[in-house]
VMD Tcl script that builds the backbone (N, CA, C; Angstrom):
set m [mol new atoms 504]
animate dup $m
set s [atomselect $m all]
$s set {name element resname resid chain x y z} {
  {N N UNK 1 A 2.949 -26.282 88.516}
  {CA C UNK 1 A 4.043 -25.820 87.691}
  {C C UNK 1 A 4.952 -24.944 88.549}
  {N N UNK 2 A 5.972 -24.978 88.208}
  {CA C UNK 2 A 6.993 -24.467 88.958}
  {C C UNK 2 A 8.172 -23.793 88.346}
  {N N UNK 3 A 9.100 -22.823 88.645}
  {CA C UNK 3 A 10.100 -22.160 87.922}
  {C C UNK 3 A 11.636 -21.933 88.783}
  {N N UNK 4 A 12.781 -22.274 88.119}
  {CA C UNK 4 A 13.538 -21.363 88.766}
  {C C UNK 4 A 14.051 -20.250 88.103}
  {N N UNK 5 A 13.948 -18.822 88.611}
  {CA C UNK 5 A 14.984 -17.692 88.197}
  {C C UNK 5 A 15.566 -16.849 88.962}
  {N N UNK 6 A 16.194 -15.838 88.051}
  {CA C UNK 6 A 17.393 -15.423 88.772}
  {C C UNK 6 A 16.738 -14.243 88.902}
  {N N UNK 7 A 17.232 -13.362 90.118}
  {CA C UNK 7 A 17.047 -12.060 90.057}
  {C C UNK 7 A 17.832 -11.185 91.483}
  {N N UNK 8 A 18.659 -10.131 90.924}
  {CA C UNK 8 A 19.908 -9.684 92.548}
  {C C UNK 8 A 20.579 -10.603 92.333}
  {N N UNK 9 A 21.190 -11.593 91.710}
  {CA C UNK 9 A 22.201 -12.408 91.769}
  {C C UNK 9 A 22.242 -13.676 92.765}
  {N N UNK 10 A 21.163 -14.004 92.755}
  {CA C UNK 10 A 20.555 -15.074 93.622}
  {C C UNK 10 A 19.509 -15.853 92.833}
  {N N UNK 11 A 18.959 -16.844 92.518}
  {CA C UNK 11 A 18.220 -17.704 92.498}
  {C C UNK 11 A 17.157 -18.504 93.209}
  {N N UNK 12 A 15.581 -18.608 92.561}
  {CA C UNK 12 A 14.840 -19.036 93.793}
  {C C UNK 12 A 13.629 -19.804 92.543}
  {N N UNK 13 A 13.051 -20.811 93.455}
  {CA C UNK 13 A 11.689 -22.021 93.218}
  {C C UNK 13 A 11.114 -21.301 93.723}
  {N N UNK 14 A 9.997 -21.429 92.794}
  {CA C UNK 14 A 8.587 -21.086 93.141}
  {C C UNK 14 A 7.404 -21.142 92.100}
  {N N UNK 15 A 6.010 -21.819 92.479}
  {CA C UNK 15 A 4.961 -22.150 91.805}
  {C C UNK 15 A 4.071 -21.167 91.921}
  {N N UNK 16 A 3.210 -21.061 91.140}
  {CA C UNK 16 A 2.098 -20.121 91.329}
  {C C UNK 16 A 1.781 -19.603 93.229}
  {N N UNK 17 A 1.163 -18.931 93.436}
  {CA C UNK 17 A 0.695 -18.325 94.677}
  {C C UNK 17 A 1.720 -18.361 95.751}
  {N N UNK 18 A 2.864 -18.289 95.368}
  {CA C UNK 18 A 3.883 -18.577 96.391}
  {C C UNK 18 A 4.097 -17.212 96.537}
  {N N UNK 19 A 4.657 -16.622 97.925}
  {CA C UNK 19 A 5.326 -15.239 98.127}
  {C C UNK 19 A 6.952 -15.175 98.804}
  {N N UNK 20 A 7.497 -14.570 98.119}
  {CA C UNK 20 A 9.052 -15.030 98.102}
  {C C UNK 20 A 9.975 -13.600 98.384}
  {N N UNK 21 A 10.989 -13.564 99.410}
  {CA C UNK 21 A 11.472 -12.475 99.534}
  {C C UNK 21 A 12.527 -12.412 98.753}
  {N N UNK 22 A 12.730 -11.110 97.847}
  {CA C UNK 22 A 13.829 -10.743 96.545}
  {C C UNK 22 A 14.530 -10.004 97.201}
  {N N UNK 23 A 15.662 -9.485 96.893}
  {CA C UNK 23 A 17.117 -8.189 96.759}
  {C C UNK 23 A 15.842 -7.325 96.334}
  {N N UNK 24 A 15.998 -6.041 96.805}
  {CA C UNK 24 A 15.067 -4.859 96.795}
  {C C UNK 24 A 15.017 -4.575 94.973}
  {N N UNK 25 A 13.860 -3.989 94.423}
  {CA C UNK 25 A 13.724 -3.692 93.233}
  {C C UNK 25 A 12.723 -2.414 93.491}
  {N N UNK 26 A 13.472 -1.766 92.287}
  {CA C UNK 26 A 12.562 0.347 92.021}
  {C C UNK 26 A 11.335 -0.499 91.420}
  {N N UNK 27 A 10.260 -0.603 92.189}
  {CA C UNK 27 A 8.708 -0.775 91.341}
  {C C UNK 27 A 7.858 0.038 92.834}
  {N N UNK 28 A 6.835 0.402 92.396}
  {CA C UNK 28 A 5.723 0.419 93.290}
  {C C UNK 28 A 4.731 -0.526 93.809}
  {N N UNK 29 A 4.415 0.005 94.799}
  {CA C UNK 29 A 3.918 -1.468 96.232}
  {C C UNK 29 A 2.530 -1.339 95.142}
  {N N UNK 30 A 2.217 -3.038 94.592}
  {CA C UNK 30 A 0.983 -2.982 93.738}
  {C C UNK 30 A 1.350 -3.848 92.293}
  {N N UNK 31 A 2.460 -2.824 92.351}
  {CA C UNK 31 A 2.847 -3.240 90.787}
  {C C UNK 31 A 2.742 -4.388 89.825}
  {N N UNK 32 A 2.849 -4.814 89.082}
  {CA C UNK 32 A 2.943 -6.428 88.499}
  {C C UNK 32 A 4.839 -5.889 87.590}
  {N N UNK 33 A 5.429 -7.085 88.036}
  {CA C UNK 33 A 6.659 -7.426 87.561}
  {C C UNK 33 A 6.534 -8.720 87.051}
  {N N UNK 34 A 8.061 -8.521 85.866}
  {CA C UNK 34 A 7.717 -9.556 84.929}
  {C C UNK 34 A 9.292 -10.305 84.888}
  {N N UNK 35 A 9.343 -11.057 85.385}
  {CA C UNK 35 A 11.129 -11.445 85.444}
  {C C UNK 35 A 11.486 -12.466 84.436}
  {N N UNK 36 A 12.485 -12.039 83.339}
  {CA C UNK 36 A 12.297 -12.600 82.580}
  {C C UNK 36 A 13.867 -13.404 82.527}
  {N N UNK 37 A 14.452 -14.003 83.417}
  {CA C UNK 37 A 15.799 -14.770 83.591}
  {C C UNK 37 A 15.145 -15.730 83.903}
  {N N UNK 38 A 14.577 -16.716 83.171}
  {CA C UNK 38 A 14.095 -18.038 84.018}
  {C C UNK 38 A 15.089 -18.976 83.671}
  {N N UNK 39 A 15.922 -19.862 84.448}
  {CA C UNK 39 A 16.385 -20.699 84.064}
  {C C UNK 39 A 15.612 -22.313 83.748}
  {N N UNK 40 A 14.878 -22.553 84.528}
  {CA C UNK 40 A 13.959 -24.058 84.357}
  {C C UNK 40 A 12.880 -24.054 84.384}
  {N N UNK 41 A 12.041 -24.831 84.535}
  {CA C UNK 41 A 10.379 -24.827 84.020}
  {C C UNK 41 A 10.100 -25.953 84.414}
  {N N UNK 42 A 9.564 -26.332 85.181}
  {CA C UNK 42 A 8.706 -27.838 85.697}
  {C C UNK 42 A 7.562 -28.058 85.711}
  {N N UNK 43 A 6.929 -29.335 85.272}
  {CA C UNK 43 A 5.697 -29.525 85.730}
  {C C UNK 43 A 5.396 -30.978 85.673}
  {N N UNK 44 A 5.477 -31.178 87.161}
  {CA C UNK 44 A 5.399 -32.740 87.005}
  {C C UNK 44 A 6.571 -33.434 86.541}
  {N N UNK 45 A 6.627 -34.502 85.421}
  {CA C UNK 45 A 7.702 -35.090 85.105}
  {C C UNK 45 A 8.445 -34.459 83.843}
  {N N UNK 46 A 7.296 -33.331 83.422}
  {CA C UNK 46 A 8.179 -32.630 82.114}
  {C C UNK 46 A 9.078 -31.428 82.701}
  {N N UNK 47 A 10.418 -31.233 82.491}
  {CA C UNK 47 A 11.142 -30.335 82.936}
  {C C UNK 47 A 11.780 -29.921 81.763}
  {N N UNK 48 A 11.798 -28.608 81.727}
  {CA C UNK 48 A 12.507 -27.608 81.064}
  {C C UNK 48 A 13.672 -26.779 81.232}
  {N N UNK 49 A 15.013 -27.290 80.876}
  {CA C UNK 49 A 16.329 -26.661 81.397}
  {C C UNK 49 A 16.686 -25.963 80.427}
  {N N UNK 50 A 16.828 -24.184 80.693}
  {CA C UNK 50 A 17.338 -23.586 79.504}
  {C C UNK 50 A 18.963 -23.435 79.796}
  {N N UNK 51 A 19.549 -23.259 78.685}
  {CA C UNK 51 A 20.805 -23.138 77.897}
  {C C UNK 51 A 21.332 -21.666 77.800}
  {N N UNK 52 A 21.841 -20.832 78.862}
  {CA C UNK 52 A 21.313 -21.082 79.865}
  {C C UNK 52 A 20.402 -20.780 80.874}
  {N N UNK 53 A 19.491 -19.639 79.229}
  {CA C UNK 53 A 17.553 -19.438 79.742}
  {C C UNK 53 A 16.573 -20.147 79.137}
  {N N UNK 54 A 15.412 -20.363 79.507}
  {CA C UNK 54 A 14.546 -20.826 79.178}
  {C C UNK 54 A 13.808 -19.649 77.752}
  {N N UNK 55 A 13.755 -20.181 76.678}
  {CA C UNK 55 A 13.250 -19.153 75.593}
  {C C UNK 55 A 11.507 -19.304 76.260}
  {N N UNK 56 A 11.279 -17.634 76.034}
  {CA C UNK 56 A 10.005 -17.109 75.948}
  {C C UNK 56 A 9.495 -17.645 77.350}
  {N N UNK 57 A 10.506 -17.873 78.494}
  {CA C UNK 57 A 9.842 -18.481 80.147}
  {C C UNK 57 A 10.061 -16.804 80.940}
  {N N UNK 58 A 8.472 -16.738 81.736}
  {CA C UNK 58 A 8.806 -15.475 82.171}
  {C C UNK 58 A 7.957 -15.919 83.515}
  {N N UNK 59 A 8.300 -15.055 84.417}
  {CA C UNK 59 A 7.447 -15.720 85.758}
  {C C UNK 59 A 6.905 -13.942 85.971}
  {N N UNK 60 A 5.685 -13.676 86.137}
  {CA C UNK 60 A 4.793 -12.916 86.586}
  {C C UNK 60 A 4.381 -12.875 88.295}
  {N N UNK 61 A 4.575 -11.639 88.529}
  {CA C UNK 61 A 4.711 -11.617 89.982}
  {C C UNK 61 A 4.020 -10.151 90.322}
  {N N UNK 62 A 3.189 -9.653 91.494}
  {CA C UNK 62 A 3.108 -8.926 92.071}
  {C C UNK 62 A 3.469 -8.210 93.060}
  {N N UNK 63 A 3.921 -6.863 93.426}
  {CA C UNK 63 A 4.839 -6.205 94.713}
  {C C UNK 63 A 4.164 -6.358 95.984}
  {N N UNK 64 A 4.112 -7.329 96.540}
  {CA C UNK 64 A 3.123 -6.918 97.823}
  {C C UNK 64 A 3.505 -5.856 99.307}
  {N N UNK 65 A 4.871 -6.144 99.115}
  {CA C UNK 65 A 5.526 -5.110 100.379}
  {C C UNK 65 A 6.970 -4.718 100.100}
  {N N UNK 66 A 7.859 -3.736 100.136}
  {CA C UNK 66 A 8.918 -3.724 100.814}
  {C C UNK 66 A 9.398 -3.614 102.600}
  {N N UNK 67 A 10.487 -4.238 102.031}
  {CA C UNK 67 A 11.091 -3.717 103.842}
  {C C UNK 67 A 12.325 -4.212 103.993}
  {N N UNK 68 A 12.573 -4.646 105.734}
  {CA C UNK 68 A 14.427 -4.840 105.806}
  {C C UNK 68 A 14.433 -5.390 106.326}
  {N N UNK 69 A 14.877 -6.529 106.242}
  {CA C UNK 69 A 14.687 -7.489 106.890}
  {C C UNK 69 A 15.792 -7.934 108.811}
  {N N UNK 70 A 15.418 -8.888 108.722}
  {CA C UNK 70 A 16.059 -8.961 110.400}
  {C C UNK 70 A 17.498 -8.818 110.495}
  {N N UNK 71 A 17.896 -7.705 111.936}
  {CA C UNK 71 A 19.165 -7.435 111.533}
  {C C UNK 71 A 20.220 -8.550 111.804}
  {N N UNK 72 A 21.318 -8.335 111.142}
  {CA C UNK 72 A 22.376 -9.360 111.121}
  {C C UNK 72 A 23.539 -8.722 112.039}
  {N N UNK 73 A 23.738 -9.316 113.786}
  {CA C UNK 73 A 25.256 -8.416 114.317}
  {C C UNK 73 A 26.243 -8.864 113.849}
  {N N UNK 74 A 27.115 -7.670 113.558}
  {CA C UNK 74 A 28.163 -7.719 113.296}
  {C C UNK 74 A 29.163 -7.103 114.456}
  {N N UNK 75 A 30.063 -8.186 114.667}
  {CA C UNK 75 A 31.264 -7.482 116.022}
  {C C UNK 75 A 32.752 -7.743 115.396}
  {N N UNK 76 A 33.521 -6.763 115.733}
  {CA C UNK 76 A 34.937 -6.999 115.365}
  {C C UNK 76 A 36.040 -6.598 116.525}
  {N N UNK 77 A 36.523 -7.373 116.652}
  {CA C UNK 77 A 37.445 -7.900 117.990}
  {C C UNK 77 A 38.652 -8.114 117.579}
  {N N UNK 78 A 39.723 -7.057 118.230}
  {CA C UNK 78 A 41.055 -7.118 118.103}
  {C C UNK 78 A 41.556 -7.633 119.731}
  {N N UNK 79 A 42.354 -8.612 119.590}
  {CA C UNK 79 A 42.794 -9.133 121.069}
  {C C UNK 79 A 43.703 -8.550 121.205}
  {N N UNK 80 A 43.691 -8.054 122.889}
  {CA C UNK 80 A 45.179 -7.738 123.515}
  {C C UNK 80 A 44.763 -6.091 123.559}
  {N N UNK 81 A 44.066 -5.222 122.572}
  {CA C UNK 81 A 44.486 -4.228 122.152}
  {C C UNK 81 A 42.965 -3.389 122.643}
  {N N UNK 82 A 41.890 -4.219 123.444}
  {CA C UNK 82 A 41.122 -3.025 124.072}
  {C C UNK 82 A 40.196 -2.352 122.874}
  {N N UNK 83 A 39.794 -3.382 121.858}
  {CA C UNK 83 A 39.448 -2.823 120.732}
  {C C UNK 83 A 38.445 -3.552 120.005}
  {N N UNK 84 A 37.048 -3.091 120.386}
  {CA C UNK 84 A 35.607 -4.115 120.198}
  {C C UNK 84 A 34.773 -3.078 119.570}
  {N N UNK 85 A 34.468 -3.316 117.821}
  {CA C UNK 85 A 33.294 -2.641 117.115}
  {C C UNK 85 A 31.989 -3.521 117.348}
  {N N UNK 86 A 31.067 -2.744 117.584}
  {CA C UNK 86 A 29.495 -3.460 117.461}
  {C C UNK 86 A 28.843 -3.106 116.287}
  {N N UNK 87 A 28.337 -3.987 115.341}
  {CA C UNK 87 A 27.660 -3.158 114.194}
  {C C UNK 87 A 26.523 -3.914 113.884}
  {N N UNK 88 A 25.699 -3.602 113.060}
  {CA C UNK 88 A 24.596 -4.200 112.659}
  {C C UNK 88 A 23.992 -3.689 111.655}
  {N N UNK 89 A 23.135 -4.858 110.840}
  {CA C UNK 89 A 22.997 -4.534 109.388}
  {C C UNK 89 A 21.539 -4.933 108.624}
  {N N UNK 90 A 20.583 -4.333 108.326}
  {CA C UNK 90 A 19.234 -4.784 107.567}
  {C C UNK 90 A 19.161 -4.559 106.349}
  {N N UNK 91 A 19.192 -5.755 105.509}
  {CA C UNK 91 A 19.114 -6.120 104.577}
  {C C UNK 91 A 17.845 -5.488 103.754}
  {N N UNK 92 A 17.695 -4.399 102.547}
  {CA C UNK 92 A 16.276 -4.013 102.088}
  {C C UNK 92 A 15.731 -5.310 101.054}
  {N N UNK 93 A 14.150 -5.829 101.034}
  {CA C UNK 93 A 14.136 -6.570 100.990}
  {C C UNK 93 A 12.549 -6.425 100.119}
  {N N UNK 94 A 11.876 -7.251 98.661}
  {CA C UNK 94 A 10.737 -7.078 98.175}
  {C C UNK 94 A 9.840 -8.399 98.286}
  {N N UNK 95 A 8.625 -7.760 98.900}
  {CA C UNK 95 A 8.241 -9.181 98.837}
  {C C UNK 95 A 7.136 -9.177 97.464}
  {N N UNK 96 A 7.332 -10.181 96.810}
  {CA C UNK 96 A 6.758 -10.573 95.729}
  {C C UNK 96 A 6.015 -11.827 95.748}
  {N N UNK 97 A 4.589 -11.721 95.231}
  {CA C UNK 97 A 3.545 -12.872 94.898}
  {C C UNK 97 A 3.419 -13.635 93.589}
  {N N UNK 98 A 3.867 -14.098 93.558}
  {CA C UNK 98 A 3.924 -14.691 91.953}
  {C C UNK 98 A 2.674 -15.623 91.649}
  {N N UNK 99 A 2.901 -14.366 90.449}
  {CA C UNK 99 A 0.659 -14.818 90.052}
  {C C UNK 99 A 0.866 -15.954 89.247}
  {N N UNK 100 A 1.680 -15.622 87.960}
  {CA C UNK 100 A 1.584 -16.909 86.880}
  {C C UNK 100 A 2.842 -17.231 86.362}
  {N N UNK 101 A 3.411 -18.074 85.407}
  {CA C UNK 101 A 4.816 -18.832 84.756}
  {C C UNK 101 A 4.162 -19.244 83.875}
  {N N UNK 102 A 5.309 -18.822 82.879}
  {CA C UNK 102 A 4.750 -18.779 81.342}
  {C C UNK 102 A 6.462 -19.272 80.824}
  {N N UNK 103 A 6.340 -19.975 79.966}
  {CA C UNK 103 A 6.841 -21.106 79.492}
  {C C UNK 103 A 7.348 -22.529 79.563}
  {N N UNK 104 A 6.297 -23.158 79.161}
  {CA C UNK 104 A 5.594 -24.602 79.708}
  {C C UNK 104 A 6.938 -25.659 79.211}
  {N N UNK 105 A 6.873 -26.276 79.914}
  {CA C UNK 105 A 7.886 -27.319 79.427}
  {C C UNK 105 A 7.419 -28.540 78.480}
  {N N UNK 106 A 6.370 -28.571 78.064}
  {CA C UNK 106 A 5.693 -29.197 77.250}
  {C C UNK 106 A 6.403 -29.121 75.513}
  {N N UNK 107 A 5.950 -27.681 75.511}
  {CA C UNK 107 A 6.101 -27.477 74.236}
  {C C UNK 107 A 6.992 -27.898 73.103}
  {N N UNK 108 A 8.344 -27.957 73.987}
  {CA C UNK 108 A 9.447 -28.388 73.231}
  {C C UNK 108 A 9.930 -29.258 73.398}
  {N N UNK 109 A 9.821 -30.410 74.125}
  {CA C UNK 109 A 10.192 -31.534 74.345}
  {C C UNK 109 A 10.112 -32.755 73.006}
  {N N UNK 110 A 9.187 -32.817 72.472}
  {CA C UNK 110 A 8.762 -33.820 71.186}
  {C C UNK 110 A 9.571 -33.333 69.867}
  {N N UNK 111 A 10.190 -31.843 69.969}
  {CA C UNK 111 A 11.355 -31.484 68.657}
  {C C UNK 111 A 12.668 -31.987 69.047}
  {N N UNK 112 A 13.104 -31.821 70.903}
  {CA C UNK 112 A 14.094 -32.637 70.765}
  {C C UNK 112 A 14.342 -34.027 70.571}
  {N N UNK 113 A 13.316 -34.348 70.833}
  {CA C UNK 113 A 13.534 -36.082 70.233}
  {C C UNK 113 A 12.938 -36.785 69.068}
  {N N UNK 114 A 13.036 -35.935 68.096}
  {CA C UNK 114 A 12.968 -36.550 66.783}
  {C C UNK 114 A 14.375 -36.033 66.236}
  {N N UNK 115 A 15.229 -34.782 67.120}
  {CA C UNK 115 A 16.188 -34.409 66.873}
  {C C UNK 115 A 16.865 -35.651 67.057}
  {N N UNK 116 A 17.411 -36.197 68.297}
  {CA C UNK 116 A 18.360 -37.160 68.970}
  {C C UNK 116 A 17.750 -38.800 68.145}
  {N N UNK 117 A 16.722 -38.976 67.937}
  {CA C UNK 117 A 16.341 -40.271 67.248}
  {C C UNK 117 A 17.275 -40.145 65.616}
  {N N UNK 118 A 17.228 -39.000 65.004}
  {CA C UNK 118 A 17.895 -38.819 64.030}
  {C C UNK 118 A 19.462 -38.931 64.049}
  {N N UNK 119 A 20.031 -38.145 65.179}
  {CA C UNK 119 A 20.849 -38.081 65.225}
  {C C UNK 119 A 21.529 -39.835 65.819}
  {N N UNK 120 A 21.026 -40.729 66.625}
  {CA C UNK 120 A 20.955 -42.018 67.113}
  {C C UNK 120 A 21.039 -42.840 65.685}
  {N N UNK 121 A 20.185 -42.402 64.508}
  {CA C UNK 121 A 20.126 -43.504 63.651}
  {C C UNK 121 A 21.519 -43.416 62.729}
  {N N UNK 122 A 22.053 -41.865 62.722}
  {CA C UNK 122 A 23.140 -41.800 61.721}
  {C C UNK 122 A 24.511 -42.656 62.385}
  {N N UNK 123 A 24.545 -42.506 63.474}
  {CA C UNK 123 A 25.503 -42.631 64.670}
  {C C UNK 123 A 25.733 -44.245 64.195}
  {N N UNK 124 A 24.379 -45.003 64.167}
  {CA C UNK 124 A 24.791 -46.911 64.291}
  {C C UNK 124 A 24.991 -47.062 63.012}
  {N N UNK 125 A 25.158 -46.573 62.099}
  {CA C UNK 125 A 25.423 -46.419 60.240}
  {C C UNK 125 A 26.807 -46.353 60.673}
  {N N UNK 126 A 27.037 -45.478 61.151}
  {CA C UNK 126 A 29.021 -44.984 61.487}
  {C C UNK 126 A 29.742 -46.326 62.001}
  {N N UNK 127 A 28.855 -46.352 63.297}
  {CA C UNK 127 A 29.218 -47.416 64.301}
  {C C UNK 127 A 30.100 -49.107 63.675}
  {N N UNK 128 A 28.268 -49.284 62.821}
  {CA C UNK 128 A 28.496 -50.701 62.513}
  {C C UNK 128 A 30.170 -50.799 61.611}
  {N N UNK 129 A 30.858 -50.030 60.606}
  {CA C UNK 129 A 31.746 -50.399 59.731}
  {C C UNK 129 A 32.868 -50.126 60.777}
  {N N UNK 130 A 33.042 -49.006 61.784}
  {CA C UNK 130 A 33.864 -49.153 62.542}
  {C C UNK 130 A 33.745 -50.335 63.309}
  {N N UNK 131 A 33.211 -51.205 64.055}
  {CA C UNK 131 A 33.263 -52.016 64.681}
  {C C UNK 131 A 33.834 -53.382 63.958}
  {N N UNK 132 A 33.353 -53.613 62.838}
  {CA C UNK 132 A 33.919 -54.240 62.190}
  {C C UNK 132 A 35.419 -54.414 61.918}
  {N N UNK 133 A 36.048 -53.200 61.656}
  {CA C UNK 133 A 37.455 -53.157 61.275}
  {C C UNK 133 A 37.943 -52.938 62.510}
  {N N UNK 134 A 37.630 -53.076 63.687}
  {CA C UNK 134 A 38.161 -53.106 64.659}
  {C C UNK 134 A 38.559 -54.420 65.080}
  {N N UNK 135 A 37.741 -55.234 64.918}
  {CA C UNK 135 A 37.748 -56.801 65.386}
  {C C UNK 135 A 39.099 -57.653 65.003}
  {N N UNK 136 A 39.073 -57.574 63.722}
  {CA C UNK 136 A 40.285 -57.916 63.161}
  {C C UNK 136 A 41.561 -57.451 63.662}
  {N N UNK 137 A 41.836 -56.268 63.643}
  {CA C UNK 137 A 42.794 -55.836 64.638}
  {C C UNK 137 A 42.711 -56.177 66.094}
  {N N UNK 138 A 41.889 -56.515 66.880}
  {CA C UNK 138 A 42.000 -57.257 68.380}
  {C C UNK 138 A 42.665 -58.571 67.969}
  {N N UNK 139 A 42.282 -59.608 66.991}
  {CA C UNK 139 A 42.726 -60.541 67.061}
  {C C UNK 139 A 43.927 -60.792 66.780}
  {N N UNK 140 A 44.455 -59.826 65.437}
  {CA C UNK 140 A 46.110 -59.737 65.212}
  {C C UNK 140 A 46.925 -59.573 66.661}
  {N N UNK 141 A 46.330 -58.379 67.394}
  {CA C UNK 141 A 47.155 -57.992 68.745}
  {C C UNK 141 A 47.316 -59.120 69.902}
  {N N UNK 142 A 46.229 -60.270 69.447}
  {CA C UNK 142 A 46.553 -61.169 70.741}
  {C C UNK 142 A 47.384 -62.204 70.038}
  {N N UNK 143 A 47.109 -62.486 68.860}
  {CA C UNK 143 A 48.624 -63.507 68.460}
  {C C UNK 143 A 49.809 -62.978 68.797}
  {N N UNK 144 A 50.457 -61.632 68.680}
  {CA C UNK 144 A 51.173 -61.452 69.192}
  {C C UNK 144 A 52.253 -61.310 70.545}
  {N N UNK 145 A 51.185 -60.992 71.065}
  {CA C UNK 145 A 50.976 -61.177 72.484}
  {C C UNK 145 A 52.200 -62.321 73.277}
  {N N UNK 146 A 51.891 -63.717 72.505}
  {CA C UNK 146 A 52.554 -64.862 73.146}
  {C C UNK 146 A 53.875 -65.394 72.524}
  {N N UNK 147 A 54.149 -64.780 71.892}
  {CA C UNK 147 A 55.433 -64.640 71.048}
  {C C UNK 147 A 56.434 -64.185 72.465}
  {N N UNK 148 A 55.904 -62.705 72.641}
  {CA C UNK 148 A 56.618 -62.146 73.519}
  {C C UNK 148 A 56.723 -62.564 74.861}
  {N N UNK 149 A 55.884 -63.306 75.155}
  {CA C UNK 149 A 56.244 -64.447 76.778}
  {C C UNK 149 A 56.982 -65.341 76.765}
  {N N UNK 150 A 56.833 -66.072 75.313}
  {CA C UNK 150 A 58.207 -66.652 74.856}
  {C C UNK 150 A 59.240 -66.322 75.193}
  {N N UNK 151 A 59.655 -64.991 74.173}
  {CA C UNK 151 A 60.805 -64.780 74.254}
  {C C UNK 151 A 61.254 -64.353 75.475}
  {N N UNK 152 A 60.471 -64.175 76.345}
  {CA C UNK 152 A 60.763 -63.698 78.185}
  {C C UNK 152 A 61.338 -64.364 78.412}
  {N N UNK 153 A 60.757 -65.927 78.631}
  {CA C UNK 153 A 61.045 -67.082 79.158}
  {C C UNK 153 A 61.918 -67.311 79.044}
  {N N UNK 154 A 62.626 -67.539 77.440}
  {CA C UNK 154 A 63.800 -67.972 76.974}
  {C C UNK 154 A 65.143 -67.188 77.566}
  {N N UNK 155 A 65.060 -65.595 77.327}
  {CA C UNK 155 A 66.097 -64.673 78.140}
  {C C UNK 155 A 66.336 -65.505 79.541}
  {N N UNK 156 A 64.988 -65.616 80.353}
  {CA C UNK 156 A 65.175 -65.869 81.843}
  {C C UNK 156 A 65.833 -67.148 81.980}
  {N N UNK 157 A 65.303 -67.936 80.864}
  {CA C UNK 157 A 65.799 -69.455 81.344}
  {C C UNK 157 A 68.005 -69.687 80.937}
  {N N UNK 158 A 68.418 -68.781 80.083}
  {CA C UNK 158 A 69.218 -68.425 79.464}
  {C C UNK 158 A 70.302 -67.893 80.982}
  {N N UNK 159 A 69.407 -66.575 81.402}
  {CA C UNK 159 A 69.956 -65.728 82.471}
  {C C UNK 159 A 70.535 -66.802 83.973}
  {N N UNK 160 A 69.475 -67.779 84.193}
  {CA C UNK 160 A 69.187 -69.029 85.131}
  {C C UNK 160 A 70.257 -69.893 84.700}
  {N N UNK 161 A 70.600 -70.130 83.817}
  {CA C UNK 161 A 71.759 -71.322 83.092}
  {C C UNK 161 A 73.143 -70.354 84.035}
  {N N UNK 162 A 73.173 -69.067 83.805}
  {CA C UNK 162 A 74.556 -68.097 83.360}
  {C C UNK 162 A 75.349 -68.510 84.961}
  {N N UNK 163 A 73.531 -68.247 85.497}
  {CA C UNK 163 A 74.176 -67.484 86.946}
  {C C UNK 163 A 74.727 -69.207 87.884}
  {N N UNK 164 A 73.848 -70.069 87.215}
  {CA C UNK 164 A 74.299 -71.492 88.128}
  {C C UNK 164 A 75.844 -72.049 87.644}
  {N N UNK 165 A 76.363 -71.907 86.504}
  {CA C UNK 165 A 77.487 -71.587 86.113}
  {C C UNK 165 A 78.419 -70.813 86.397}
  {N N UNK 166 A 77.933 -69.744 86.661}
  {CA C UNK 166 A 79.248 -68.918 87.345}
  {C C UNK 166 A 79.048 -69.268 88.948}
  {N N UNK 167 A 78.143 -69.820 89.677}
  {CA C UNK 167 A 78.681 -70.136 90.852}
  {C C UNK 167 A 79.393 -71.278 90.953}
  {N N UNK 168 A 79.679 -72.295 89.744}
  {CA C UNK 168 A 79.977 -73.430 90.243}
  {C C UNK 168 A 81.601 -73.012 89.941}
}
mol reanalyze $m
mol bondsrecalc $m
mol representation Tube
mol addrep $m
């Protein structure tokens, strides 16, 4: 089973016993945290996409370390002008063990589809009388249709008479 959620404004996968580095969080090294932004829920072929959380999905996790992670250089360079900053930057950083995920994608899957079967059966009730009164109207629109190539023809063949006449 597997989860994605949010937490620091970032997003991350992860299944049971996985250890995953977060945006720093106020808990103590030990702690059990409970993150409760889950957006999806997997397991296997049943998947769970919340709208746009997963109701009652919480992923359970333990603090195993903080720290900062590897630094990132930063240089800023003005040309011509003799003018070079060096900087550098460590990111604070939690590492978290995620013990368990709690809300199964099981559960709710069999309400939405007695939902959509319902909603499917009212739909071909609608369908069938519209389709019907549609038909009839396709066929009026193509009799018409050749009337008007007619009358093309006739203009052109008319226009073709004018012009061999006025050259002669």
């Amino acid at each position: 089973m597997y989860a994605v959620f949010k937490t620091g404004g970032k997003q991350y996968r992860a299944a049971a016993g996985d250890q995953i580095k977060v945006e720093k969080l106020e808990v103590e090294k030990g702690a059990t945290v409970e993150l409760d932004q889950v957006l999806m829920v997997g397991e296997g072929a049943d998947v769970k996409v919340g709208t746009p959380l997963v109701e009652g999905g919480k992923v359970l996790a333990t603090v195993v370390e903080h720290g900062r992670g590897d630094k990132v250089k930063i240089i800023k360079f003005k040309r011509r002008k003799h003018h070079m900053k060096r900087m550098g930057h460590r990111q604070y950083y939690t590492l978290l063990e995620i013990t368990g995920i709690e809300g199964t994608a099981a559960k709710k899957a069999p309400a939405k589809k007695k939902k959509a079967a319902a909603k499917k059966a009212a739909t071909d009730e609608d369908k069938a009388p519209a389709k019907a009164a549609a038909k009839p109207k396709k066929a009026a629109a193509k009799k018409a249709a050749p009337k008007k190539t007619a009358a093309k023809a006739e203009s052109k063949a008319k226009a073709k008479k004018d012009d061999a006449k006025s050259e002669d």
